[in-house]
N, CA, C and O atoms as a Tinker XYZ file with bonds, in Angstrom:
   268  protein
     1  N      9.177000  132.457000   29.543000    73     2
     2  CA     9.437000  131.215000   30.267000    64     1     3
     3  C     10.095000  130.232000   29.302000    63     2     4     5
     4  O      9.641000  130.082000   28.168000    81     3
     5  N     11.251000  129.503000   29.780000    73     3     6
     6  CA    12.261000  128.601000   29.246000    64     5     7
     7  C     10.867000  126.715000   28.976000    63     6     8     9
     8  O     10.062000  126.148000   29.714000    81     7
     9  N     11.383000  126.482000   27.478000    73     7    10
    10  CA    10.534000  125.209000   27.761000    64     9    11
    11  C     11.061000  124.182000   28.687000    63    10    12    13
    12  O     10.534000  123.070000   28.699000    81    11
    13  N     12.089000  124.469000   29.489000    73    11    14
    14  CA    12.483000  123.347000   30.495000    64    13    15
    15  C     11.896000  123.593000   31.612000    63    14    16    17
    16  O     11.606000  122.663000   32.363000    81    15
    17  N     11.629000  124.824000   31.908000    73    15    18
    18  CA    11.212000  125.391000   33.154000    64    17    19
    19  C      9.634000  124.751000   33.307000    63    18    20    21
    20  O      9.452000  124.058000   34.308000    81    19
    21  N      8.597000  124.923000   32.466000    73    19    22
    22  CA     7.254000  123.943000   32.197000    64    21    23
    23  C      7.351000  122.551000   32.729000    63    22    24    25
    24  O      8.214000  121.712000   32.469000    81    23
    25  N      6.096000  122.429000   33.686000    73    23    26
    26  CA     6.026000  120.941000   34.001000    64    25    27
    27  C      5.836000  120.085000   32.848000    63    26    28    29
    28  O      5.091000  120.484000   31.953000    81    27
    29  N      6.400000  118.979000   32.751000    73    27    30
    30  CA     5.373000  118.089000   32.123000    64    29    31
    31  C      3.751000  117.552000   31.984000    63    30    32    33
    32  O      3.223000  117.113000   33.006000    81    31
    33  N      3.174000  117.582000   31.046000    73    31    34
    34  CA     2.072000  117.598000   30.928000    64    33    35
    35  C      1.423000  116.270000   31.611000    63    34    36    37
    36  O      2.188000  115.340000   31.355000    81    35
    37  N      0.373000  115.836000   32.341000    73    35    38
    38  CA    -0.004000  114.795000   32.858000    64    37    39
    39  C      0.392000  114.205000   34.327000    63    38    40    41
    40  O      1.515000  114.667000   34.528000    81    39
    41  N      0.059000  113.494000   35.332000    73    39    42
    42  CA     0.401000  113.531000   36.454000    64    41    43
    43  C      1.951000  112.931000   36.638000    63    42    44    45
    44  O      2.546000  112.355000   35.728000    81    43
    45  N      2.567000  113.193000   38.129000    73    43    46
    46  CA     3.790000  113.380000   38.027000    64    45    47
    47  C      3.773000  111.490000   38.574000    63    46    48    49
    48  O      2.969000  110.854000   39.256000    81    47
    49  N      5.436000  110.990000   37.679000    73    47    50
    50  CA     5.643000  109.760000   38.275000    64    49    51
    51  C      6.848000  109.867000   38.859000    63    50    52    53
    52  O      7.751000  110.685000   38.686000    81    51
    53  N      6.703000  108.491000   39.915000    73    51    54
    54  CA     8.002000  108.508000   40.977000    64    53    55
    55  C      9.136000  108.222000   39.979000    63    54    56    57
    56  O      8.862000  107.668000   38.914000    81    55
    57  N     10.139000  108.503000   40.216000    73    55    58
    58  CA    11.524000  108.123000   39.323000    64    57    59
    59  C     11.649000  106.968000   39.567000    63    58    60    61
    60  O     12.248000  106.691000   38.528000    81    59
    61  N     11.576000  105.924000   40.145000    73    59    62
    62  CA    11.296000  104.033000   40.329000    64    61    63
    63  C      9.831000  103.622000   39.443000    63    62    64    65
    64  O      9.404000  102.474000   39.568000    81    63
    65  N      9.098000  104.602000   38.556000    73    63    66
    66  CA     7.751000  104.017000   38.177000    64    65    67
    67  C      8.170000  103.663000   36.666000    63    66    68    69
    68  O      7.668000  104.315000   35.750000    81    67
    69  N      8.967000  102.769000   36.439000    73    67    70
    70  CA     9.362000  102.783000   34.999000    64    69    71
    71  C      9.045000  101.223000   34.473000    63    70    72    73
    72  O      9.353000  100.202000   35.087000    81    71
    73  N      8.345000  101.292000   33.167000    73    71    74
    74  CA     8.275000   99.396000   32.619000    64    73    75
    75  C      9.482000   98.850000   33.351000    63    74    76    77
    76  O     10.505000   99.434000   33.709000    81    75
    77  N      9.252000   98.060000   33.436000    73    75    78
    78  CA    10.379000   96.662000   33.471000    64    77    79
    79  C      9.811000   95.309000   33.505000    63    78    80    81
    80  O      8.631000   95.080000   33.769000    81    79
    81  N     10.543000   94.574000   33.274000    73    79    82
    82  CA    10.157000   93.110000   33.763000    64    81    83
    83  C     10.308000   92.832000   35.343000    63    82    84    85
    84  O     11.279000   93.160000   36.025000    81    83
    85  N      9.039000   92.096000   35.830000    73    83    86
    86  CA     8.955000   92.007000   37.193000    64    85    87
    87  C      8.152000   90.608000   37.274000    63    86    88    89
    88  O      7.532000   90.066000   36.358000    81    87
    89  N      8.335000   90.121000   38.726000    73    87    90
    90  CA     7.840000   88.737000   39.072000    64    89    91
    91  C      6.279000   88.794000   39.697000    63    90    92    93
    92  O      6.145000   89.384000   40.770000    81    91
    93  N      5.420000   88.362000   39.233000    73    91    94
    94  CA     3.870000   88.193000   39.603000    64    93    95
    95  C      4.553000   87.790000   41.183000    63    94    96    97
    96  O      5.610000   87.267000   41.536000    81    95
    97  N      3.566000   88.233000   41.772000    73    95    98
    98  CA     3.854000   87.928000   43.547000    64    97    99
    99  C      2.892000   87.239000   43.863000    63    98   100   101
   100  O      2.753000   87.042000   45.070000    81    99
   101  N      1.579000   86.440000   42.621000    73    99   102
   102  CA     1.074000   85.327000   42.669000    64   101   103
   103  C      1.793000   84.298000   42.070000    63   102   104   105
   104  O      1.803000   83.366000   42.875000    81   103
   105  N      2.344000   84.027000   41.154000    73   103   106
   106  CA     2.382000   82.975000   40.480000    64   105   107
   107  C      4.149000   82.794000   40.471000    63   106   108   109
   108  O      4.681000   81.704000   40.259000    81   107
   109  N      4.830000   83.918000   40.708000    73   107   110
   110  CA     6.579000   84.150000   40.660000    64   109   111
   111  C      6.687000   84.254000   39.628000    63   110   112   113
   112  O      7.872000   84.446000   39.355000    81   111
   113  N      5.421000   84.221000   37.909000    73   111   114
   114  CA     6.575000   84.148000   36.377000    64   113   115
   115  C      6.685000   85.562000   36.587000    63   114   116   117
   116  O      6.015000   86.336000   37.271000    81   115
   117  N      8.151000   85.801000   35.495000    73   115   118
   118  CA     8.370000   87.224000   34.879000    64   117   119
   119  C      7.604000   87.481000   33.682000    63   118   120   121
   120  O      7.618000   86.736000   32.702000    81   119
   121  N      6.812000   88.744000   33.794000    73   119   122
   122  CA     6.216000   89.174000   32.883000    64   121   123
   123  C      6.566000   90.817000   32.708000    63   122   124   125
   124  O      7.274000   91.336000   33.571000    81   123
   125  N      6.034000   91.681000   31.513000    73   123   126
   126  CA     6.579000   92.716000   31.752000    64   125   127
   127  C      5.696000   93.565000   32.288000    63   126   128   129
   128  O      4.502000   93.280000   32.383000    81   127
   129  N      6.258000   94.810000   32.732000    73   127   130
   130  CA     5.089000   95.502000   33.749000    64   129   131
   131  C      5.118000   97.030000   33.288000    63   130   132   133
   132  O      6.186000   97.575000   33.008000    81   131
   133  N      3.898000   97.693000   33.222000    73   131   134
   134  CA     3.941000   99.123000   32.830000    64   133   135
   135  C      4.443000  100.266000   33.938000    63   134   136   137
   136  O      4.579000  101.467000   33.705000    81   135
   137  N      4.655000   99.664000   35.053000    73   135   138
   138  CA     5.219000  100.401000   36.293000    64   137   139
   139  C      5.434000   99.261000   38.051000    63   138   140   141
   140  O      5.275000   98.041000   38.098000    81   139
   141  N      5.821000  100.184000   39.263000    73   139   142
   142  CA     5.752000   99.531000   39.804000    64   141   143
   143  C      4.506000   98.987000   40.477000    63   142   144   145
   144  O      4.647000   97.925000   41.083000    81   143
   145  N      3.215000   99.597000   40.461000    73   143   146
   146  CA     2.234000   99.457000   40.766000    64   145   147
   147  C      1.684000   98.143000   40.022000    63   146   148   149
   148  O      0.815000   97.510000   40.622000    81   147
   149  N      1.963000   97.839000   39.205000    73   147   150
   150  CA     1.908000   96.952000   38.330000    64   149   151
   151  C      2.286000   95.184000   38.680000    63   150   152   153
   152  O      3.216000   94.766000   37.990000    81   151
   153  N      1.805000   94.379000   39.438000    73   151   154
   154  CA     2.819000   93.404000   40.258000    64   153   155
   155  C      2.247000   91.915000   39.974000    63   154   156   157
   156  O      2.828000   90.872000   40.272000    81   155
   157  N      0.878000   92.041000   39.280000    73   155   158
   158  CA     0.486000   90.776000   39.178000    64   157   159
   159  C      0.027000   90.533000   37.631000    63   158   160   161
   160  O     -0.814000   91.154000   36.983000    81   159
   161  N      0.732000   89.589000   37.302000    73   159   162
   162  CA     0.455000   89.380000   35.071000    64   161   163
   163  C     -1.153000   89.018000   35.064000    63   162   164   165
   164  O     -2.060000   88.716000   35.839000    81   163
   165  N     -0.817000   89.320000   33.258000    73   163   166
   166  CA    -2.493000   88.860000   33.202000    64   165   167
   167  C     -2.629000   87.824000   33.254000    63   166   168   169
   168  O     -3.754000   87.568000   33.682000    81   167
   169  N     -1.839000   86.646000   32.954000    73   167   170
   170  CA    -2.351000   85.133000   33.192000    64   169   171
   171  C     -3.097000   84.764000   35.018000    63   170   172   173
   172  O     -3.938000   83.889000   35.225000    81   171
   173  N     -2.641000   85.475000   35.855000    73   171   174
   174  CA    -3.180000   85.498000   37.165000    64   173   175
   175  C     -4.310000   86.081000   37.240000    63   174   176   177
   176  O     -5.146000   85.576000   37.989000    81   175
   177  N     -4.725000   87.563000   36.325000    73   175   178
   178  CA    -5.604000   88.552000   36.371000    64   177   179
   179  C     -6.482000   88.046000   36.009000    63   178   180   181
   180  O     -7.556000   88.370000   36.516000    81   179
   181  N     -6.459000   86.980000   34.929000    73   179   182
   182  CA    -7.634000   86.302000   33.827000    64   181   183
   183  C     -8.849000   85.556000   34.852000    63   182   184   185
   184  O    -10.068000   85.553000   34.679000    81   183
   185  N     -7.955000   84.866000   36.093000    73   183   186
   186  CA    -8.312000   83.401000   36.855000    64   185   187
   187  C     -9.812000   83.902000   37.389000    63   186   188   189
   188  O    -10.142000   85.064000   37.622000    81   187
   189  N    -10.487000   82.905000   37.496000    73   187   190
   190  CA   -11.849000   83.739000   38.359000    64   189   191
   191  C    -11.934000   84.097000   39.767000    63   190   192   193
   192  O    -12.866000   84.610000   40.386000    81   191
   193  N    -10.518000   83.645000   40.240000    73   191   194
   194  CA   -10.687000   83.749000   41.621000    64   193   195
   195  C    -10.008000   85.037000   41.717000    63   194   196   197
   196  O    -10.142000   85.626000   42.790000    81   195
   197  N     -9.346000   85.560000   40.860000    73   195   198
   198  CA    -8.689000   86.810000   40.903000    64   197   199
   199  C    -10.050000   88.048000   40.613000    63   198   200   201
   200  O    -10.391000   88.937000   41.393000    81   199
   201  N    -10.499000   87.813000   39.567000    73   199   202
   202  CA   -11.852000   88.292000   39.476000    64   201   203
   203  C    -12.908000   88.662000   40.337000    63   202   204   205
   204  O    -13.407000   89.786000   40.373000    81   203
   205  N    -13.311000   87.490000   41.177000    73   203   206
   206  CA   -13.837000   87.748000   42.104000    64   205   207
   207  C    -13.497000   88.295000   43.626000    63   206   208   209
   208  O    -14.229000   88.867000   44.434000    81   207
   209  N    -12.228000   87.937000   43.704000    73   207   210
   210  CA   -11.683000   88.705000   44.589000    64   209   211
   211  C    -11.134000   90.136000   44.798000    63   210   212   213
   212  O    -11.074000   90.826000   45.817000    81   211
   213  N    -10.785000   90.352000   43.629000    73   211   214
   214  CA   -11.326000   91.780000   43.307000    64   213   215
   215  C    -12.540000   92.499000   43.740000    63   214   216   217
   216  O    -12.604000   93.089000   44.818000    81   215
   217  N    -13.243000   92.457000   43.113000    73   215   218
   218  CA   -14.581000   92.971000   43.232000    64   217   219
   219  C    -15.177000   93.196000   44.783000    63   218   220   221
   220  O    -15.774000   94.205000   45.159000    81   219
   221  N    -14.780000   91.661000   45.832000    73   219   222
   222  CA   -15.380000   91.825000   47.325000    64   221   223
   223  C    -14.661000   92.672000   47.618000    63   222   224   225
   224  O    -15.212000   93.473000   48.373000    81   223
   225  N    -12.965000   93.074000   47.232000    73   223   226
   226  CA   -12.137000   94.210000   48.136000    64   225   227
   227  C    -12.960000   95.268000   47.974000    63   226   228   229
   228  O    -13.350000   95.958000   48.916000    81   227
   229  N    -13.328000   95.489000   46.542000    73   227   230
   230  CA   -13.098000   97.082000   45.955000    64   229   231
   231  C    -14.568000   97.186000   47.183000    63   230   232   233
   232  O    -14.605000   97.978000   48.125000    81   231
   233  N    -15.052000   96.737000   47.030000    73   231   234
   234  CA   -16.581000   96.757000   48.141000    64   233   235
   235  C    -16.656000   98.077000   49.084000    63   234   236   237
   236  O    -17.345000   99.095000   49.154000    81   235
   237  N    -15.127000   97.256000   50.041000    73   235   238
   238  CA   -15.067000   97.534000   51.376000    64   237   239
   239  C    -14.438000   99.288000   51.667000    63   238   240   241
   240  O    -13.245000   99.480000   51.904000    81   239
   241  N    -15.077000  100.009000   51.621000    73   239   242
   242  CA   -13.890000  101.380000   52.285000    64   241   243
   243  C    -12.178000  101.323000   52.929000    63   242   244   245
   244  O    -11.161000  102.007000   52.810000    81   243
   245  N    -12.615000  100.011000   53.689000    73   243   246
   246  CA   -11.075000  100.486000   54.273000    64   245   247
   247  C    -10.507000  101.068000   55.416000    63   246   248   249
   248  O     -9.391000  101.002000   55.931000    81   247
   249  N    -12.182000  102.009000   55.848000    73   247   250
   250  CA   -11.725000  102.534000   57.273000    64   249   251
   251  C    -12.467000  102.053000   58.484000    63   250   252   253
   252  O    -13.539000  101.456000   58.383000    81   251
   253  N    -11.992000  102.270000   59.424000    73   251   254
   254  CA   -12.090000  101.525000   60.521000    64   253   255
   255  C    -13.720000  103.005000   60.934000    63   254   256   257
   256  O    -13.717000  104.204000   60.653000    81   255
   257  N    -14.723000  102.256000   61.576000    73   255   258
   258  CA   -15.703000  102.736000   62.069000    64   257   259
   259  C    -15.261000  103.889000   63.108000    63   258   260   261
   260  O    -14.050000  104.025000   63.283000    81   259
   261  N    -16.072000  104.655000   63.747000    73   259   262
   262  CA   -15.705000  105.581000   64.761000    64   261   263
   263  C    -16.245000  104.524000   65.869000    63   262   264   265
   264  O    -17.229000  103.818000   65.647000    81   263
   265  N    -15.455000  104.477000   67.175000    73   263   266
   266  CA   -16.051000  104.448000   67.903000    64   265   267
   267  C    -16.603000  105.267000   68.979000    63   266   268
   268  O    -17.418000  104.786000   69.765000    81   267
């Protein structure tokens, strides 16, 4: 087997998942970002309301009950 033919080691990223500089979609500054998932700086991340609002999401599942 050719070493090109071998996946790369570690999970696969989208070809758009690359650093760049990007705009907090709280605050609008440019900061730089380790991907696109990446969308809000740490000066926003630090705030306590970011903090805590965190935490009530992660809570919730997400899915809707059976009825």
């Amino acid at each position: 087997m050719d070493d090109h033919d071998a996946a790369p080691p570690g999970p696969a990223v989208a070809r758009g998942d690359v650093p760049a500089e990007r705009l907090c979609l709280r605050c609008n500054a440019a900061f730089w970002s380790t991907g696109f998932g990446e969308r809000i700086c740490k000066k926003c991340k630090a705030q306590s309301a970011w903090k805590s609002a965190s935490l009530s999401v992660g809570m919730r599942s997400g899915r809707r009950s059976a009825k």
